[in-house]
PyMOL Python script that loads the backbone (N, CA, C, O; Angstrom):
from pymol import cmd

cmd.read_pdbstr("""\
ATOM      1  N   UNK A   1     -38.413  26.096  16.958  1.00  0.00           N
ATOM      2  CA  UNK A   1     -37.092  26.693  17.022  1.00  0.00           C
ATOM      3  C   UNK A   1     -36.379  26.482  15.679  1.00  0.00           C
ATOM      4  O   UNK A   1     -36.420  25.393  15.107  1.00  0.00           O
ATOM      5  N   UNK A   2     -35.715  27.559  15.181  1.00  0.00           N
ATOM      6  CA  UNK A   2     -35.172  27.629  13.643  1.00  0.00           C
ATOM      7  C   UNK A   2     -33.848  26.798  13.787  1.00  0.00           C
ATOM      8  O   UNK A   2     -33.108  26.849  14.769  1.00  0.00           O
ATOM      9  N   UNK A   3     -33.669  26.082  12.751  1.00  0.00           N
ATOM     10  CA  UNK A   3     -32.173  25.289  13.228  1.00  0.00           C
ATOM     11  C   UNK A   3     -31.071  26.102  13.127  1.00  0.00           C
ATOM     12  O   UNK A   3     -31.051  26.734  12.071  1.00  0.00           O
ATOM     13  N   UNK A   4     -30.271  26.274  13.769  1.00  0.00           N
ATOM     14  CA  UNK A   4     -28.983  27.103  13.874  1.00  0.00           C
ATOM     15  C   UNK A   4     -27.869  26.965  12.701  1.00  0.00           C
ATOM     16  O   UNK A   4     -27.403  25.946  13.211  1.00  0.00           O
ATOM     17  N   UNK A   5     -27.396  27.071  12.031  1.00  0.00           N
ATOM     18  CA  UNK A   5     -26.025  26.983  10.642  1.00  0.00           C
ATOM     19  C   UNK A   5     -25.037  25.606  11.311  1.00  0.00           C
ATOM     20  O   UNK A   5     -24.662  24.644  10.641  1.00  0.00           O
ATOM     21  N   UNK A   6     -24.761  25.821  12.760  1.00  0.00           N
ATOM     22  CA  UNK A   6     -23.905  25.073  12.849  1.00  0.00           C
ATOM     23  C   UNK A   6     -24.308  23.929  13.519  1.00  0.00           C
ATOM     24  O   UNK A   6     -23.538  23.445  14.349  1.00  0.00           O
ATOM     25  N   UNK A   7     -25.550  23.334  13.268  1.00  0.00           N
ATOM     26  CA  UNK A   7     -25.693  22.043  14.087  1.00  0.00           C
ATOM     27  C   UNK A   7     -26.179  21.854  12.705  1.00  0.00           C
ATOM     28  O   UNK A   7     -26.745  20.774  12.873  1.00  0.00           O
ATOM     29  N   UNK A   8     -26.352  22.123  11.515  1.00  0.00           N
ATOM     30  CA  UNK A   8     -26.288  20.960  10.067  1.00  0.00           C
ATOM     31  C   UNK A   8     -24.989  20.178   9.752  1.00  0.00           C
ATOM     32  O   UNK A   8     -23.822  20.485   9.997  1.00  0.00           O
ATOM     33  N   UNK A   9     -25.452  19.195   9.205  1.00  0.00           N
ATOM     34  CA  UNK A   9     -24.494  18.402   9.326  1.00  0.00           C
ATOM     35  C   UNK A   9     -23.133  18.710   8.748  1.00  0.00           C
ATOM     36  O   UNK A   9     -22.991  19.726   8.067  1.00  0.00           O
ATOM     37  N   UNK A  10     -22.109  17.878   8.985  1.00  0.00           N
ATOM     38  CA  UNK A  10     -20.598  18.536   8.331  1.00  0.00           C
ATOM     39  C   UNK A  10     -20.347  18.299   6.868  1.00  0.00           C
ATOM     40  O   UNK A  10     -19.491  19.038   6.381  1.00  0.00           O
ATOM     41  N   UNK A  11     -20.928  17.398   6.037  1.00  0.00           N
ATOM     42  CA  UNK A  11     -20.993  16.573   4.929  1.00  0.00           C
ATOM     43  C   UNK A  11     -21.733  17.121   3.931  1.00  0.00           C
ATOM     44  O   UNK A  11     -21.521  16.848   2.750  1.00  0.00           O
ATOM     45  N   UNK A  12     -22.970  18.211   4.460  1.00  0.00           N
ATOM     46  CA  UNK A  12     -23.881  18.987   4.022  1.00  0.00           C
ATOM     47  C   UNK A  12     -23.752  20.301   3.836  1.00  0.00           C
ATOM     48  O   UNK A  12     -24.359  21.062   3.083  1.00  0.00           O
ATOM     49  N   UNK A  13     -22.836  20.497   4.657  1.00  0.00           N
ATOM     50  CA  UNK A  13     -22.214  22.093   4.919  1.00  0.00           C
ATOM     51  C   UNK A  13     -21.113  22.070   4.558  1.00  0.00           C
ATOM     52  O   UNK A  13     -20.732  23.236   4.450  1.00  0.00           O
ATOM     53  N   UNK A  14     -20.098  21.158   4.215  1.00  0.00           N
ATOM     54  CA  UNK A  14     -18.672  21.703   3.188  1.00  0.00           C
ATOM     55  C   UNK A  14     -18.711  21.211   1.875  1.00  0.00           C
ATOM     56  O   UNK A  14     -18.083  21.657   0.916  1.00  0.00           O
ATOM     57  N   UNK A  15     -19.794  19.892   1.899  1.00  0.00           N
ATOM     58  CA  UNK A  15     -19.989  19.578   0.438  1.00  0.00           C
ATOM     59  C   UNK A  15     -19.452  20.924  -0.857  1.00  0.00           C
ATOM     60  O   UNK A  15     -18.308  20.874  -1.311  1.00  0.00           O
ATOM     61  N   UNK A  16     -20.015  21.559  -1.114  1.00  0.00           N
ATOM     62  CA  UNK A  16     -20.030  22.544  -1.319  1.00  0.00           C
ATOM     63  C   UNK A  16     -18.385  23.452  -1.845  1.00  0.00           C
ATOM     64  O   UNK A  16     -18.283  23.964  -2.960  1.00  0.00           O
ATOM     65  N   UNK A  17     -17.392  23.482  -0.932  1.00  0.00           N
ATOM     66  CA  UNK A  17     -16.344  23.615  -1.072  1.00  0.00           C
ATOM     67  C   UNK A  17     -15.013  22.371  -1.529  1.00  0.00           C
ATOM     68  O   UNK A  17     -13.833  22.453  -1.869  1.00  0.00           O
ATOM     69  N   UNK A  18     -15.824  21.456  -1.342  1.00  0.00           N
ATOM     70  CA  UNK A  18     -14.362  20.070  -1.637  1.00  0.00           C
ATOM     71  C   UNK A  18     -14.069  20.599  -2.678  1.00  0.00           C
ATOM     72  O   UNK A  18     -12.864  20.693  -2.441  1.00  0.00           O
ATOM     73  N   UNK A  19     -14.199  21.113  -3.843  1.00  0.00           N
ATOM     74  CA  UNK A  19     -13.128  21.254  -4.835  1.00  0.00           C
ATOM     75  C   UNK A  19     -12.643  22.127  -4.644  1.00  0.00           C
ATOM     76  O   UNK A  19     -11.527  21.853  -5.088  1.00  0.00           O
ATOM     77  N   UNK A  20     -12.543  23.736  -4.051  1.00  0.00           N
ATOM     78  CA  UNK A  20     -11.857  24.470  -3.400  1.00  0.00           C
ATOM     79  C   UNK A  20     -10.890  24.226  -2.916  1.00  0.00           C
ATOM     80  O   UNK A  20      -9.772  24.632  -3.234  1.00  0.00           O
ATOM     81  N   UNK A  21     -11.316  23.224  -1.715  1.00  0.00           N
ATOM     82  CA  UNK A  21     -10.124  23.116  -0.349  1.00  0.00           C
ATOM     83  C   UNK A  21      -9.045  21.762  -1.754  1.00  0.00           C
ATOM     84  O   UNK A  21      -7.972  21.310  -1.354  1.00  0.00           O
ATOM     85  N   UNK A  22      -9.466  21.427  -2.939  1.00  0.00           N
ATOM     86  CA  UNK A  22      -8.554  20.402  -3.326  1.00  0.00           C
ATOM     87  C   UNK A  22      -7.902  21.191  -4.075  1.00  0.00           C
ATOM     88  O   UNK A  22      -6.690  20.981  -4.139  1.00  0.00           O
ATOM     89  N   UNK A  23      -8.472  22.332  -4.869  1.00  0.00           N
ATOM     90  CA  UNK A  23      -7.610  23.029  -5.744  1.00  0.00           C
ATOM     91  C   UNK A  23      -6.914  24.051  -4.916  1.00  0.00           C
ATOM     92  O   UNK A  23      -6.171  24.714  -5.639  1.00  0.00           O
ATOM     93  N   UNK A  24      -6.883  24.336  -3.974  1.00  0.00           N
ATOM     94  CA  UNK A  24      -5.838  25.277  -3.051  1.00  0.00           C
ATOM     95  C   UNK A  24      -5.567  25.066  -1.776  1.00  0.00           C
ATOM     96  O   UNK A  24      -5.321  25.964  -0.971  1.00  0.00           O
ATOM     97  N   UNK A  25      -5.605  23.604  -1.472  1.00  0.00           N
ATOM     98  CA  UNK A  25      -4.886  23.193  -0.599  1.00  0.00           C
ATOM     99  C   UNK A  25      -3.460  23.141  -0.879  1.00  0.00           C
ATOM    100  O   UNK A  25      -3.015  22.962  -2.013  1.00  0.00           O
ATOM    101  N   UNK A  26      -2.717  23.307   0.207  1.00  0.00           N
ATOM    102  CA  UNK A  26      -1.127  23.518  -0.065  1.00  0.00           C
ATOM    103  C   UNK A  26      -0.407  21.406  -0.319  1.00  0.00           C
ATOM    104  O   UNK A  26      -0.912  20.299  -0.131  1.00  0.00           O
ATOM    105  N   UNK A  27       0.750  21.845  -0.741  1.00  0.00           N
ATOM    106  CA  UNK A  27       1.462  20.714  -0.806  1.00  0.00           C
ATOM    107  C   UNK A  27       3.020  20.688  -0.299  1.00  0.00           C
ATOM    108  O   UNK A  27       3.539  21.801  -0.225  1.00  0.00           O
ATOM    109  N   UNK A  28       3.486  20.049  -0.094  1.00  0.00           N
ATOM    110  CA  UNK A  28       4.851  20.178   0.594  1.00  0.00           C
ATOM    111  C   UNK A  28       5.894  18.981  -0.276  1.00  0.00           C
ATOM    112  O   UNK A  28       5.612  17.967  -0.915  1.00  0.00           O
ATOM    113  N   UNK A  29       6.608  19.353  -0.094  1.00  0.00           N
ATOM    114  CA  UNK A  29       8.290  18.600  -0.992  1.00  0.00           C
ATOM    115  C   UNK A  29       8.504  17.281  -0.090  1.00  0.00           C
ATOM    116  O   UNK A  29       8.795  17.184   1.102  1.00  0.00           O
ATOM    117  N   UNK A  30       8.283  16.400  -0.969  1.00  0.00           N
ATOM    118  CA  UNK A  30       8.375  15.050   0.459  1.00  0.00           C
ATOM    119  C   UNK A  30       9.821  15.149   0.491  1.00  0.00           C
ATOM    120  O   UNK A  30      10.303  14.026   0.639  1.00  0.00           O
ATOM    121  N   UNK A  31      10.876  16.243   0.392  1.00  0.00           N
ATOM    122  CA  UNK A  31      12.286  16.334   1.331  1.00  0.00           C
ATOM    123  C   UNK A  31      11.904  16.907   2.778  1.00  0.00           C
ATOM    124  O   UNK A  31      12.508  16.842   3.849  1.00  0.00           O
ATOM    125  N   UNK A  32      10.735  17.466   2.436  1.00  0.00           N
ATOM    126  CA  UNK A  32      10.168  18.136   3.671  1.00  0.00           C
ATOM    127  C   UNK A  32       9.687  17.314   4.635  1.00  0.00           C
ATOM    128  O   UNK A  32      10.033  17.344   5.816  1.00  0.00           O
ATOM    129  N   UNK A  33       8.959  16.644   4.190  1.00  0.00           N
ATOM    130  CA  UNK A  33       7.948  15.639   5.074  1.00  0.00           C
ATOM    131  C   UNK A  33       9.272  14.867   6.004  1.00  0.00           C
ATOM    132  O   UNK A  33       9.388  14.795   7.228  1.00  0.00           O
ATOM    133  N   UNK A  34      10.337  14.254   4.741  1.00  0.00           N
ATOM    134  CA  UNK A  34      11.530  13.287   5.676  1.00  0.00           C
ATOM    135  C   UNK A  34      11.746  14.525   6.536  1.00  0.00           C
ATOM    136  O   UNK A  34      11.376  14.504   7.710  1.00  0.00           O
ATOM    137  N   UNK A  35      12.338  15.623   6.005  1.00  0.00           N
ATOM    138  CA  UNK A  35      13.121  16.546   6.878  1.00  0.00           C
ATOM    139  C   UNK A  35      12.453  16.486   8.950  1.00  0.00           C
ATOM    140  O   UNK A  35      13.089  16.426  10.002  1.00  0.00           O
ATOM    141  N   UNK A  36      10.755  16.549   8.609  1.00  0.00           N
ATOM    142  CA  UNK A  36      10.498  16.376   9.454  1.00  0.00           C
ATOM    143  C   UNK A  36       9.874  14.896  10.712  1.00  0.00           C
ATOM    144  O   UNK A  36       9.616  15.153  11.888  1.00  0.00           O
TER     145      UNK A  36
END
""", "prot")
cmd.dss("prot")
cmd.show_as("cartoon", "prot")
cmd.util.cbc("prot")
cmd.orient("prot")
């Protein structure tokens, strides 16, 4: 049986993107963060 995409591991399968999700992950105004 061929292994399926989503039963590889998670570490193996986003490796790949961490500098992505760091260079366009959003950020928020820590007036914001208190606000909430």
């Amino acid at each position: 049986m061929a292994e399926k995409k989503y039963l590889v591991e998670p570490k193996k399968r986003f490796s790949s993107r961490v500098e992505n999700y760091i260079k366009y992950r959003p950020s928020y105004p820590l007036k914001m963060i208190d606000f909430l």
